[in-house]
C-alpha positions as CSV (number, residue, x, y, z in Angstrom):
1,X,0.0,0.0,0.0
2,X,1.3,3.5,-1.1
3,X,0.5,5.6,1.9
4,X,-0.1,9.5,1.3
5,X,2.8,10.6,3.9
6,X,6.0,9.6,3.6
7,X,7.2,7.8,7.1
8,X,10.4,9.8,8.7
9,X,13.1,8.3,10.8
10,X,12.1,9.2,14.5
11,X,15.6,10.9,15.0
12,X,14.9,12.8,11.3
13,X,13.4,16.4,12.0
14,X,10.1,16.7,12.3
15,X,8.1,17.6,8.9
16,X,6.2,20.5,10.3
17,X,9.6,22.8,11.3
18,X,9.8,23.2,14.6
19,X,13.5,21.8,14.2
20,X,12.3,19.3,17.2
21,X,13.0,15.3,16.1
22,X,10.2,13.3,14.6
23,X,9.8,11.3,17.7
24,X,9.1,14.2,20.0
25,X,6.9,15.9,17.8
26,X,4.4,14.5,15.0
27,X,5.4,10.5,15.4
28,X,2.5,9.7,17.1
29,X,0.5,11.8,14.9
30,X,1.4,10.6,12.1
31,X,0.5,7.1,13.1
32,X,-2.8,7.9,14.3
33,X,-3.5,8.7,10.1
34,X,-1.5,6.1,8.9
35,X,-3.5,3.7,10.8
36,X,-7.0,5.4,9.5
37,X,-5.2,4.7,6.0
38,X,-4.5,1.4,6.4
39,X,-8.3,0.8,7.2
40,X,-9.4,2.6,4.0
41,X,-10.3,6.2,4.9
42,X,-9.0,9.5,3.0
43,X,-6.5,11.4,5.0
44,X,-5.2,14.9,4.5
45,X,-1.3,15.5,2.9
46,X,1.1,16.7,5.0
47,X,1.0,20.3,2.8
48,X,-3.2,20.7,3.9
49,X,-2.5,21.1,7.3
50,X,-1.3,24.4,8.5
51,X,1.1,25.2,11.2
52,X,0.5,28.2,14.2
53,X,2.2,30.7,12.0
54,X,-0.1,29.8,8.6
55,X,-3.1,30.1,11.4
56,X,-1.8,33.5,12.1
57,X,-1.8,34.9,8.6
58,X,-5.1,33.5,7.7
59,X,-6.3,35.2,11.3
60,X,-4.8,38.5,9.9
61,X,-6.6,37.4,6.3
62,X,-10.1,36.9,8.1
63,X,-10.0,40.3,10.3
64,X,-10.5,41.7,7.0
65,X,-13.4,39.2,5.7
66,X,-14.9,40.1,9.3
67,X,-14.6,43.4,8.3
68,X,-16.1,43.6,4.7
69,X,-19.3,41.8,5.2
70,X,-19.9,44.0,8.8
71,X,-19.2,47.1,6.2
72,X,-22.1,45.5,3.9
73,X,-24.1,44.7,6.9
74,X,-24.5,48.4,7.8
75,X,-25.0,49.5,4.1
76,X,-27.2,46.9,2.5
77,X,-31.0,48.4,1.7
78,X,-33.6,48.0,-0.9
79,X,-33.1,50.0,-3.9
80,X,-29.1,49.4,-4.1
81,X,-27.1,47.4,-6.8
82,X,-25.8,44.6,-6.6
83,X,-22.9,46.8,-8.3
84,X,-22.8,48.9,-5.7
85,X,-22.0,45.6,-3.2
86,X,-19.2,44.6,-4.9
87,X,-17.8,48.5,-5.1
88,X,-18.3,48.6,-0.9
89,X,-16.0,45.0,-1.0
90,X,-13.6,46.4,-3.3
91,X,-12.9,50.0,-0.9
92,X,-12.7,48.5,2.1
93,X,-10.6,45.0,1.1
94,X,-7.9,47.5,-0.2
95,X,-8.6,50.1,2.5
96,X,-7.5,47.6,5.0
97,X,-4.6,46.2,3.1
98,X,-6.0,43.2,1.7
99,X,-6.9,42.1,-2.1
100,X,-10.4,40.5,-3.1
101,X,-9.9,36.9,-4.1
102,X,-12.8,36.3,-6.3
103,X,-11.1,39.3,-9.0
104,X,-10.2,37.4,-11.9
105,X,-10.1,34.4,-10.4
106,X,-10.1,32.2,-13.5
107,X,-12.4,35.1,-14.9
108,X,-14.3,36.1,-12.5
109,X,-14.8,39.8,-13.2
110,X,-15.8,41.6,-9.6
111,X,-15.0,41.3,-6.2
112,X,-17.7,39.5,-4.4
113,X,-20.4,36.8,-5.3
114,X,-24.2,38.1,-4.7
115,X,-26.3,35.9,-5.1
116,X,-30.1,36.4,-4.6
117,X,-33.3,34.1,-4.0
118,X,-33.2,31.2,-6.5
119,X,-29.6,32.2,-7.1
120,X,-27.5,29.5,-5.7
121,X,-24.1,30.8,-5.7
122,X,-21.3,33.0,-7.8
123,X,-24.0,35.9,-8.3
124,X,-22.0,38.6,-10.4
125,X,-22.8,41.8,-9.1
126,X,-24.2,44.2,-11.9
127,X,-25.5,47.5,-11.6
128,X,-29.3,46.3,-13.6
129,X,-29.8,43.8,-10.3
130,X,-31.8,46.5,-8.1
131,X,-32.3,44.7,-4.3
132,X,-36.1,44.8,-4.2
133,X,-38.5,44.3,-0.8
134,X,-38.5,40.6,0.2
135,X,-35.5,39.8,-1.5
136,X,-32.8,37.5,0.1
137,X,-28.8,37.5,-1.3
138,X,-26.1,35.8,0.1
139,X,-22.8,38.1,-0.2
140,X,-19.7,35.9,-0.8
141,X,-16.7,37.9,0.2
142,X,-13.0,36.0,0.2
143,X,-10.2,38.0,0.9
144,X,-6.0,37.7,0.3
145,X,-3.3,39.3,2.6
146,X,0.4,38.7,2.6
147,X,-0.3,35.6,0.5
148,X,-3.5,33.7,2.8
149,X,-7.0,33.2,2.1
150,X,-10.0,33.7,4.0
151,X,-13.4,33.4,3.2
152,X,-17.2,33.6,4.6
153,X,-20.5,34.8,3.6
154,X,-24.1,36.0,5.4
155,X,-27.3,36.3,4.2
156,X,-29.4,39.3,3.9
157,X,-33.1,39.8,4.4
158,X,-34.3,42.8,2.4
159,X,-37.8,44.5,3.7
160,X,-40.5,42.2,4.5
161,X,-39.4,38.9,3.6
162,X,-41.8,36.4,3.4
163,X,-42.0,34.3,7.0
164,X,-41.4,31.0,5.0
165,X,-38.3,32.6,3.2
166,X,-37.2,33.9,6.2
167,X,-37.8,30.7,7.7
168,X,-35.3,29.0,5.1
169,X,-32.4,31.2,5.8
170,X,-32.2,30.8,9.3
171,X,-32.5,26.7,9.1
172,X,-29.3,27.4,6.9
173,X,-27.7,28.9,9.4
174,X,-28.4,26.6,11.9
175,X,-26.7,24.1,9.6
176,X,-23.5,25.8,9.2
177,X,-23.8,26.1,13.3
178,X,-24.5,22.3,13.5
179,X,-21.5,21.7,11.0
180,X,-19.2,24.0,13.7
181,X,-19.9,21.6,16.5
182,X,-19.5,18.3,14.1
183,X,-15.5,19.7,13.5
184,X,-14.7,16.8,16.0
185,X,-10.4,16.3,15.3
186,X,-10.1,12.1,14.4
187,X,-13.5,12.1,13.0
188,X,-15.0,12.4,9.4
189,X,-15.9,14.5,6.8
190,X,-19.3,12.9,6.2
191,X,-20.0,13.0,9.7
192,X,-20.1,16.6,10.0
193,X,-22.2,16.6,6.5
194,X,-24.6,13.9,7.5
195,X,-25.3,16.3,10.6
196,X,-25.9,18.9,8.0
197,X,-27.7,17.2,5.8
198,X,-30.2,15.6,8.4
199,X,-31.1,19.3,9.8
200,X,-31.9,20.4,6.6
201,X,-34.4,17.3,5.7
202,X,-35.7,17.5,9.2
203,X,-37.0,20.7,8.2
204,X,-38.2,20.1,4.8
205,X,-35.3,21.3,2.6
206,X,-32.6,19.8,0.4
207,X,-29.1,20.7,0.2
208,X,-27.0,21.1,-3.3
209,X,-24.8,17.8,-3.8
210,X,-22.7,19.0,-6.7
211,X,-21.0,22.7,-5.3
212,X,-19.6,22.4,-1.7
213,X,-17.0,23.4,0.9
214,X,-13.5,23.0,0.1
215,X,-9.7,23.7,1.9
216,X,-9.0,27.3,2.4
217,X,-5.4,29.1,3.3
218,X,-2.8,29.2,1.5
219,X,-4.1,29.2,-2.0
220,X,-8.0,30.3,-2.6
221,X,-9.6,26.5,-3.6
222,X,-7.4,23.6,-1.9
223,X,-8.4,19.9,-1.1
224,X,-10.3,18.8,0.5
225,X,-13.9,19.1,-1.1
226,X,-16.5,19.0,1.8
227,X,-19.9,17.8,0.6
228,X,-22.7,18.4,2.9
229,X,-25.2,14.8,1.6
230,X,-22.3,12.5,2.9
231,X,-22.7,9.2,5.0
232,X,-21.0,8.9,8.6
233,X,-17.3,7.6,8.5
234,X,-16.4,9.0,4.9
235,X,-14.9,11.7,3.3
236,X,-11.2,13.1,4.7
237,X,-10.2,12.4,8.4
238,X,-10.0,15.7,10.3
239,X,-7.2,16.0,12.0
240,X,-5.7,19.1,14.0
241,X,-4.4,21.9,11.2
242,X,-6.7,21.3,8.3
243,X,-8.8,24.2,7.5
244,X,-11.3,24.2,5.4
245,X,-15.0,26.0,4.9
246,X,-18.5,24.9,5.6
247,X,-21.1,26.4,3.7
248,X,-24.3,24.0,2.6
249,X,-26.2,25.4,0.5
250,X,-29.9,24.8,1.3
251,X,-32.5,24.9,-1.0
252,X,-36.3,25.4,-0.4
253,X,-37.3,23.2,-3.6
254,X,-35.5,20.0,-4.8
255,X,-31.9,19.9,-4.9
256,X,-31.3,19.9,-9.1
257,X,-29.1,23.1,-10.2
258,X,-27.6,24.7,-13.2
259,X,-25.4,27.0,-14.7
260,X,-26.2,30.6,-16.6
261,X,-24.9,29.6,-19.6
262,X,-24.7,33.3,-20.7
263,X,-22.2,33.9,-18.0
264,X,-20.9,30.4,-17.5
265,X,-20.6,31.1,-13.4
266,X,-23.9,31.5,-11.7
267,X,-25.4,28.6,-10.3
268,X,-29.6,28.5,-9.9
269,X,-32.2,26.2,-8.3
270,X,-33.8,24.1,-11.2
271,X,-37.6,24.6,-9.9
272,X,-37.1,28.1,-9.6
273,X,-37.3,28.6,-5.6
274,X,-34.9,30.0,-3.2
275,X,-31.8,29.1,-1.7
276,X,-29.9,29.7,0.6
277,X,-26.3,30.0,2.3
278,X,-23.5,31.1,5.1
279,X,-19.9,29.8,5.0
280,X,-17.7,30.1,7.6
281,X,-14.4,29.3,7.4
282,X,-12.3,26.7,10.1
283,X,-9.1,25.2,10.9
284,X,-9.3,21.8,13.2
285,X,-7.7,22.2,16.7
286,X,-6.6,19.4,19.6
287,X,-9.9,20.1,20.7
288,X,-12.7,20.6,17.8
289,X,-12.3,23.7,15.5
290,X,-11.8,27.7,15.6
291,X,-14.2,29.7,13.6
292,X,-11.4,31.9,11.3
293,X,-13.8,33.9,9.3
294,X,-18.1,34.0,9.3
């Protein structure tokens, strides 16, 4: 069997660079994986799991996320554009030193995703998409500084939303929240997403299968993907370092999507009804997980 990290010598220093010897430092780590490996399970790379100084710069990266969507938070109404969103992101990412991810990210052209009602996700903001009463959006912000990556989004109820619209947004949040406390280090993927998952159908809703969660740090989109319809005891192991977003993506209707083909990003609900998302962004501690950005 062709295991996914390399075995050390115990005298050899260790692999994460704290210039202590294998044996005092991640040997008995390291076996805990390998022996999840060698019953079959997918287990994270040495290079997905960051150390306390990565933590540190994706801290720094998510004080700005933080920031942006607060800024949004107190500027949001009816009658603004969508335009005018990404314009807010743009000021205050680069006002506070950071760089919006989503630019030109393999063609993206603006700064933020908003996405609203039956849009399910990478919403380009335009200045023709007017926020109306009884809208919802999600507002996608993911922000770069000194080289790491954060990323989070909210939801936003515009005027008198409907009480069973209303009703949808907050069960999604609740699923993100479930998803938080299902961040158990040694356990599963799929355990946190069958957690998700169950809330969601408890309550009358579907979430997407095909678009999910995925690693988050040091580059924008890393391994691992994080689905949200798993089974119990699949998907990667969690272990302490790996950092990652959760952000199910519930929809009120059936769970069948597709693509604007006249933009080739933006993501809606087949049937036409809303959806529905918040991502927050984690890394796995000795003890369950810290909340980087939300």
């Amino acid at each position: 069997m062709k295991f996914t990290n390399p075995k050390l010598d115990r005298n050899e220093p260790c692999w994460c660079g704290s210039g202590r010897k294998y044996k005092q430092c991640h040997m008995a780590f390291d076996e805990k994986i390998r022996a999840a490996e060698m019953q079959g399970h997918e287990v994270p790379e040495r290079r997905l799991l960051k150390t306390p100084e990565d933590i540190e710069g994706i801290r720094a990266s998510a004080k700005i996320n933080i920031a942006v969507l607060d800024e949004v938070a107190s500027r949001i109404r009816e009658g603004m554009s969508t335009e005018e969103i990404d314009r807010i992101v743009y000021e205050t990412t680069k006002k506070m030193g950071g760089i919006p991810a989503p630019l030109n990210y393999e063609g993206f052209p603006k700064s933020v995703c908003t996405s609203l009602n039956d849009e399910v996700c990478h919403g380009i903001p335009s200045p023709d998409v007017i926020l109306k009463d009884g809208d919802i959006i999600n507002v996608d912000v993911s922000t770069i500084c000194k080289g790491y990556f954060s990323d989070s989004s909210r939801m936003f109820c515009i005027g008198n939303v409907s009480p069973e619209t209303r009703k949808l947004v907050e069960v999604a949040r609740e699923c993100v929240e479930i998803g938080v406390r299902e961040v158990v280090p040694w356990h599963y993927l799929g355990d946190m997403g069958a957690a998700v998952h169950q809330h969601a159908l408890e309550n009358g809703y579907s979430i997407v299968r095909q678009i999910g969660g995925h690693g988050c740090g040091k580059e924008f989109h890393e391994d691992p993907w994080v689905g949200y319809t798993s089974m119990p005891g699949t998907g990667m192991l969690m272990v302490p370092g790996l950092c990652f977003t959760i952000e199910p993506m519930v929809n009120m209707g059936l769970d069948e999507i597709y693509e604007d083909d006249s933009n080739g990003w933006t993501i809606y609900t087949e049937d036409g009804k809303p959806s529905a998302q918040w991502e927050v962004q984690v890394v796995v501690t000795d003890t369950g997980c810290e909340v980087l950005a939300h």
